[in-house]
mmCIF file of the C-alpha atoms, coordinates in Angstrom:
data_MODEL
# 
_entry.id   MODEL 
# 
loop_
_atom_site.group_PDB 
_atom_site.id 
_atom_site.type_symbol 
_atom_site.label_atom_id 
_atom_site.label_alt_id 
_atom_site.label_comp_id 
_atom_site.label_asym_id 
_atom_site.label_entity_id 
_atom_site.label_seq_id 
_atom_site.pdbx_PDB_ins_code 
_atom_site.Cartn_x 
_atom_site.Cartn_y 
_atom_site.Cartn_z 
_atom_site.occupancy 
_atom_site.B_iso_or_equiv 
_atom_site.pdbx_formal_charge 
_atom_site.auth_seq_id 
_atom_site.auth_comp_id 
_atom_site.auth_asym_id 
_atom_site.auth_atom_id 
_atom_site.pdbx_PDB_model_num 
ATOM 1   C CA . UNK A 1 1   ? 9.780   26.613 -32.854 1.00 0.00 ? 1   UNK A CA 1 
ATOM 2   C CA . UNK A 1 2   ? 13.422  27.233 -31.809 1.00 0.00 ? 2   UNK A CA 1 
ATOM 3   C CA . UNK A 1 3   ? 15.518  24.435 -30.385 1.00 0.00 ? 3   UNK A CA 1 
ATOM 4   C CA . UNK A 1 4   ? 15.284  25.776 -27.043 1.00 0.00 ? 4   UNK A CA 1 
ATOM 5   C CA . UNK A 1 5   ? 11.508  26.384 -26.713 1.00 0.00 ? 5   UNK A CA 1 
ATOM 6   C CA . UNK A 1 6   ? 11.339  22.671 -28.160 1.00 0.00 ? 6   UNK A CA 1 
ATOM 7   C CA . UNK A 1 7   ? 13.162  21.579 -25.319 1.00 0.00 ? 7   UNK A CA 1 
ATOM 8   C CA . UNK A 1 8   ? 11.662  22.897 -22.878 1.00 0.00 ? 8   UNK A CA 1 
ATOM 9   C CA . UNK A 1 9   ? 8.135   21.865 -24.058 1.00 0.00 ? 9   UNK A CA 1 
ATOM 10  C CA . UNK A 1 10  ? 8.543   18.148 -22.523 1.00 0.00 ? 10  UNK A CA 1 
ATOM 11  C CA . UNK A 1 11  ? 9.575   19.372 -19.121 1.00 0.00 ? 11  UNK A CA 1 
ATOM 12  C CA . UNK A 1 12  ? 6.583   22.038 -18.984 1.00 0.00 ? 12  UNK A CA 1 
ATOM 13  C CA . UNK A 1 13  ? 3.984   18.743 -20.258 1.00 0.00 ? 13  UNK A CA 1 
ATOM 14  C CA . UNK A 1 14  ? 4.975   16.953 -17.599 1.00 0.00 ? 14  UNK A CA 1 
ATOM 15  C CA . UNK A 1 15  ? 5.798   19.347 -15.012 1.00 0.00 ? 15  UNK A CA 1 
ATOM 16  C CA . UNK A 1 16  ? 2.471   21.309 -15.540 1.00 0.00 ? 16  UNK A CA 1 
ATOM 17  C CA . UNK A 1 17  ? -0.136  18.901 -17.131 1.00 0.00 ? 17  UNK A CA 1 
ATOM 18  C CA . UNK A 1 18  ? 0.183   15.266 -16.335 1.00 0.00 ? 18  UNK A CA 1 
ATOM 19  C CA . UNK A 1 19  ? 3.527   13.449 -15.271 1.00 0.00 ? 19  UNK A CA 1 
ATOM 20  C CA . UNK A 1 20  ? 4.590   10.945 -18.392 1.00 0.00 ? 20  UNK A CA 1 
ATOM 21  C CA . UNK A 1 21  ? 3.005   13.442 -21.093 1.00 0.00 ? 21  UNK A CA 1 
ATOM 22  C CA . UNK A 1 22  ? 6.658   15.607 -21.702 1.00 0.00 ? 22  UNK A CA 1 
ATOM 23  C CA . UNK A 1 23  ? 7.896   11.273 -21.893 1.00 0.00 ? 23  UNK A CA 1 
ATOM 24  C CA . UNK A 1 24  ? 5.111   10.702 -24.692 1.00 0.00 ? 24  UNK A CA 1 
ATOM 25  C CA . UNK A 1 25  ? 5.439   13.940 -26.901 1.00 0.00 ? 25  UNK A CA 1 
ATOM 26  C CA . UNK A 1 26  ? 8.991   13.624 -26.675 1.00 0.00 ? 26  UNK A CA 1 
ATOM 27  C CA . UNK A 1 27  ? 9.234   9.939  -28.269 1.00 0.00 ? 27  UNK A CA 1 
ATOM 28  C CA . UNK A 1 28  ? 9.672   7.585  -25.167 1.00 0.00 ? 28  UNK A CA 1 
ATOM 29  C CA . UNK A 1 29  ? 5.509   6.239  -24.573 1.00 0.00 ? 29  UNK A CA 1 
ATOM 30  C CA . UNK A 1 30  ? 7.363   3.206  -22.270 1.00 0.00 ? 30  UNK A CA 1 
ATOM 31  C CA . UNK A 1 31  ? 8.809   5.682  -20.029 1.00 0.00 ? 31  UNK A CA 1 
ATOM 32  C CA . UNK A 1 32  ? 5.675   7.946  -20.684 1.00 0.00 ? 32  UNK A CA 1 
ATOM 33  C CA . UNK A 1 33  ? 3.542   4.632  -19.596 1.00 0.00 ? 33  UNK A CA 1 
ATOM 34  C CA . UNK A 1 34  ? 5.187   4.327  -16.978 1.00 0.00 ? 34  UNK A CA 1 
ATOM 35  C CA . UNK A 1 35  ? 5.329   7.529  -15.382 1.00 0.00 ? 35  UNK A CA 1 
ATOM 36  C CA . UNK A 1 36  ? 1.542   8.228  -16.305 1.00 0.00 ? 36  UNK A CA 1 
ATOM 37  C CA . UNK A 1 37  ? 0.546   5.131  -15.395 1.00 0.00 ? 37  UNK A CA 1 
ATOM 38  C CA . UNK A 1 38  ? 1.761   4.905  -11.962 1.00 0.00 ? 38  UNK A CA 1 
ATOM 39  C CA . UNK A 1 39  ? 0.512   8.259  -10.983 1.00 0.00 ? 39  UNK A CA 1 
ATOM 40  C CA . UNK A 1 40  ? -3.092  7.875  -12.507 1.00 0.00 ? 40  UNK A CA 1 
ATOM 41  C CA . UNK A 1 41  ? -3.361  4.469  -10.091 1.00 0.00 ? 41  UNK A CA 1 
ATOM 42  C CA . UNK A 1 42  ? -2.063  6.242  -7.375  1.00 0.00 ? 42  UNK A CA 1 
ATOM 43  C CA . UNK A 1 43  ? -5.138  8.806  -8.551  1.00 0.00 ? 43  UNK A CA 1 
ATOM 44  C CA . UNK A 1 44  ? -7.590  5.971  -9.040  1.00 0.00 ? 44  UNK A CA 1 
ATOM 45  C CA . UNK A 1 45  ? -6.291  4.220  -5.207  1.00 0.00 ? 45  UNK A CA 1 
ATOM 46  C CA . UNK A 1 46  ? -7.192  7.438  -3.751  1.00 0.00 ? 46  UNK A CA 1 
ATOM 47  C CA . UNK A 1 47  ? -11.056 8.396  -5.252  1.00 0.00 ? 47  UNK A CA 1 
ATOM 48  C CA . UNK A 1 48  ? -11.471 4.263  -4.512  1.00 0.00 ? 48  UNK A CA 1 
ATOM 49  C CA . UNK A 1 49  ? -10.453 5.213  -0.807  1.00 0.00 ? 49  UNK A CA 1 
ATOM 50  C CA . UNK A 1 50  ? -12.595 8.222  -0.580  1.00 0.00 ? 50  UNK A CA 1 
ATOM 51  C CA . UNK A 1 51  ? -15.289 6.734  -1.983  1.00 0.00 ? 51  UNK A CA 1 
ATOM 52  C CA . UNK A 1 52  ? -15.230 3.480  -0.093  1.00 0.00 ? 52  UNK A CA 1 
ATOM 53  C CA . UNK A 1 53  ? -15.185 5.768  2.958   1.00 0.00 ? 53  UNK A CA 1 
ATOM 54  C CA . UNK A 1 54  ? -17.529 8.407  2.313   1.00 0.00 ? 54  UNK A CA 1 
ATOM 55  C CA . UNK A 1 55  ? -20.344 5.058  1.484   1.00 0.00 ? 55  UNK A CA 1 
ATOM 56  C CA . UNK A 1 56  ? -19.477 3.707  5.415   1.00 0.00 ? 56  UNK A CA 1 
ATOM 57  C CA . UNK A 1 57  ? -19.774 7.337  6.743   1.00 0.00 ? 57  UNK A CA 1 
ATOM 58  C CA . UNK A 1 58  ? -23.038 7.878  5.076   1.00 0.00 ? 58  UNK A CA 1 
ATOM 59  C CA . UNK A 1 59  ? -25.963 8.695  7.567   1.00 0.00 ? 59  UNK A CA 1 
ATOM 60  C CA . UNK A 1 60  ? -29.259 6.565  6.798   1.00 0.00 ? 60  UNK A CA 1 
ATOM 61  C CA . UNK A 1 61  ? -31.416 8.986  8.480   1.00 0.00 ? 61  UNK A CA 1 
ATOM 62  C CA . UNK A 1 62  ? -33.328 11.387 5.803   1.00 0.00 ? 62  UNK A CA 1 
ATOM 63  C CA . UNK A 1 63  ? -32.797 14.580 7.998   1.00 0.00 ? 63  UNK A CA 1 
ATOM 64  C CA . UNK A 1 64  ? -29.173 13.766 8.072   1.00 0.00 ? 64  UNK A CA 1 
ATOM 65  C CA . UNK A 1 65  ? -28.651 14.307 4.837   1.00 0.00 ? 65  UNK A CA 1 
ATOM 66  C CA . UNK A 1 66  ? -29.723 17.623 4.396   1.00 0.00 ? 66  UNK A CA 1 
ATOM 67  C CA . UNK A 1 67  ? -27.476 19.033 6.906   1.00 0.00 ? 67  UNK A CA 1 
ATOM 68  C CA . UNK A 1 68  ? -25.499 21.436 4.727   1.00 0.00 ? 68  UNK A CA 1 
ATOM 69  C CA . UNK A 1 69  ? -22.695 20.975 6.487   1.00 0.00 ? 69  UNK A CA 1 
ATOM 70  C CA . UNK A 1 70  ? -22.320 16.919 5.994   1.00 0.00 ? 70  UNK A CA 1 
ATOM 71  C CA . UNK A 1 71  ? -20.127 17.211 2.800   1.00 0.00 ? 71  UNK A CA 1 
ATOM 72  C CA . UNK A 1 72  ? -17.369 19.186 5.163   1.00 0.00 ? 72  UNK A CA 1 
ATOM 73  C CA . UNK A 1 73  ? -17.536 16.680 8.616   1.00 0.00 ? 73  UNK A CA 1 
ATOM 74  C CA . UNK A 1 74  ? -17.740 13.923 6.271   1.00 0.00 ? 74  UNK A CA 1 
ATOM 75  C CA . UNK A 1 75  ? -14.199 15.260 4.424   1.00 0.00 ? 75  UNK A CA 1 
ATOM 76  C CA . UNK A 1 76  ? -13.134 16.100 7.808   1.00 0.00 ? 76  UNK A CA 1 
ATOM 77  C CA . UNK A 1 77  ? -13.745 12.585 9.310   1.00 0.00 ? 77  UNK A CA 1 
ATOM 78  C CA . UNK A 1 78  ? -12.467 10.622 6.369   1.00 0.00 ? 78  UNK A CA 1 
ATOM 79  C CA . UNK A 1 79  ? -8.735  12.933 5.718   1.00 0.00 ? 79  UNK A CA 1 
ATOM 80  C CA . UNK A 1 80  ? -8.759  12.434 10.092  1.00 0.00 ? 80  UNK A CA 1 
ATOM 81  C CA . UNK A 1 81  ? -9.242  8.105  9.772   1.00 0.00 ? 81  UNK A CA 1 
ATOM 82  C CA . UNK A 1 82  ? -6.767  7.776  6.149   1.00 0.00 ? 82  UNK A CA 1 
ATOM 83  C CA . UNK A 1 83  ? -4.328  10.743 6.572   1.00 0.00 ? 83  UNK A CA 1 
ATOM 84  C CA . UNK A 1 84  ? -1.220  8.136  6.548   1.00 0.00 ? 84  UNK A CA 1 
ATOM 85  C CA . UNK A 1 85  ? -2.624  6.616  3.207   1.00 0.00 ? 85  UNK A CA 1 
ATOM 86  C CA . UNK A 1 86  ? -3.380  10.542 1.931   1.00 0.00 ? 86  UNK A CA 1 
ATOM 87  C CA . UNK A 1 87  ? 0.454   11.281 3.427   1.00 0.00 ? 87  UNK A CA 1 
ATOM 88  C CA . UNK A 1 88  ? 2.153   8.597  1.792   1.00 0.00 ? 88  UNK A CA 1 
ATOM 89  C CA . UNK A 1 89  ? -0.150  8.830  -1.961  1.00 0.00 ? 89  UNK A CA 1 
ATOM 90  C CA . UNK A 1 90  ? 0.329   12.350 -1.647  1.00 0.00 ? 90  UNK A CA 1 
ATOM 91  C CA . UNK A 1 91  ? 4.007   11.519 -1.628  1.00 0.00 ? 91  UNK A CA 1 
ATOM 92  C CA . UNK A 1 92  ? 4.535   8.905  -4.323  1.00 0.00 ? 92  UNK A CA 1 
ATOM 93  C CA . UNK A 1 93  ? 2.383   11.293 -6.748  1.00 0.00 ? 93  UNK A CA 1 
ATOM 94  C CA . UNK A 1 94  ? 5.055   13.805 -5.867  1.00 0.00 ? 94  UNK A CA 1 
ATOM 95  C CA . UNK A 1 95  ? 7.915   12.301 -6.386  1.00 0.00 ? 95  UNK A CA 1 
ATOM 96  C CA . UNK A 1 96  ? 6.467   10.477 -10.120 1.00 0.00 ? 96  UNK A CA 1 
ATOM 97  C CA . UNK A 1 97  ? 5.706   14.212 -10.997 1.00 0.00 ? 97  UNK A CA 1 
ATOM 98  C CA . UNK A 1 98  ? 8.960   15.130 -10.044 1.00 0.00 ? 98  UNK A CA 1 
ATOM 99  C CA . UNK A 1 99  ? 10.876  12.423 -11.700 1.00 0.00 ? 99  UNK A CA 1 
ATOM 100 C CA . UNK A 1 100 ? 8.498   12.958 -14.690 1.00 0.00 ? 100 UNK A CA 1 
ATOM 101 C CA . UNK A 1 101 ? 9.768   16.567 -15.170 1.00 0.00 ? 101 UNK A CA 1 
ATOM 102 C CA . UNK A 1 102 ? 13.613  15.385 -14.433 1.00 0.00 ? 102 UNK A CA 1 
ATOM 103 C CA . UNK A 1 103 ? 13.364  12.382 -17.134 1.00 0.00 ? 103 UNK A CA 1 
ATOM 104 C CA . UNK A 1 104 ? 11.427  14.786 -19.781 1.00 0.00 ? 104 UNK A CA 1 
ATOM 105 C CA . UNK A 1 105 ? 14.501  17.488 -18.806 1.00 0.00 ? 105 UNK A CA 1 
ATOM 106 C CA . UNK A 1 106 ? 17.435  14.908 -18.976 1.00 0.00 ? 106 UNK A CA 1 
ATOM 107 C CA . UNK A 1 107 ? 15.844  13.454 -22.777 1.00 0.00 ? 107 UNK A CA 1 
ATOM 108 C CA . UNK A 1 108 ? 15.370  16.898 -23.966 1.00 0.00 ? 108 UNK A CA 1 
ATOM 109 C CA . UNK A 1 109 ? 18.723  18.337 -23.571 1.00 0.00 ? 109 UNK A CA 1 
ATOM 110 C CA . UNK A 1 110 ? 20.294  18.316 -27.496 1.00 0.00 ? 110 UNK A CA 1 
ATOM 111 C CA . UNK A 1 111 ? 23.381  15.541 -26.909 1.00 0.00 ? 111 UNK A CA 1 
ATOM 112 C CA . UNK A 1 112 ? 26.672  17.234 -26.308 1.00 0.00 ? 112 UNK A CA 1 
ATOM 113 C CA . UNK A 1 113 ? 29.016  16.610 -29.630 1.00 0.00 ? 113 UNK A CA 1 
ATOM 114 C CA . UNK A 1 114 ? 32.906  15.697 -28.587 1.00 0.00 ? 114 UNK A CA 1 
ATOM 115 C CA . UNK A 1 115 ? 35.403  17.893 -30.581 1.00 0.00 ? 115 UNK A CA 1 
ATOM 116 C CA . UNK A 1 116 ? 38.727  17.441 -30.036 1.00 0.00 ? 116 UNK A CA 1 
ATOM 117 C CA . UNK A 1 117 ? 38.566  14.665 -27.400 1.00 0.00 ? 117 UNK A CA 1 
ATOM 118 C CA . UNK A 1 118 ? 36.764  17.857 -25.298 1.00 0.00 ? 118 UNK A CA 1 
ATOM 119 C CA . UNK A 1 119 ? 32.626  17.831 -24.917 1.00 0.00 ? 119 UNK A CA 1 
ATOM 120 C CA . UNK A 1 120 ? 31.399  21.083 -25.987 1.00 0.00 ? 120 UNK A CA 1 
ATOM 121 C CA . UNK A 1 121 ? 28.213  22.613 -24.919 1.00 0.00 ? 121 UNK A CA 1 
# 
């Protein structure tokens, strides 16, 4: 694998597959740890919040249950009563997957070598 491709095969793990994985391959598992871990609890507070919900929206009657259209007014109902906890998870998963993919980019990059008193490329 060429220099290049090698480079650019952090920034595609963690752009593409899970924020923190570009960090781990790349030899940094703290920043890796963190990056990963924040965004799988930010995963973990969100299927704990849909679950929670889903349980309270349940209906007890039998004949409710086999309505197939539950599963959708259910979603509906739950994204309608959380959507500033969805807006703001949805947001802090962003921006770790974001700064995931700049990190993995800016550790990467081959250091620049100073000739001359000049950087070169």
């Amino acid at each position: 694998m060429t220099g290049e491709a090698r480079a650019w095969r952090p920034v595609l793990l963690s752009g593409l597959v899970f924020p923190g994985l570009g960090q781990l391959t790349s030899g940094h598992p703290w920043r890796a740890l963190a990056f990963g871990g924040s965004s799988a609890a930010l995963l973990v507070m969100v299927v704990a919040r849909v679950m929670r919900e889903a349980q309270r929206l349940m209906p007890v009657e039998v004949e409710a249950l086999l309505d197939p259209a539950l599963p959708f007014r259910l979603a509906a109902e739950i994204q309608r009563q959380n959507a500033s906890f969805f807006f703001w998870v949805t947001l802090g998963i962003v921006a770790l997957w974001l700064g995931s993919v700049a990190d993995a980019w800016a550790c990467a990059r081959p250091p620049r070598s100073i000739v001359g008193g000049r950087r070169s490329p």
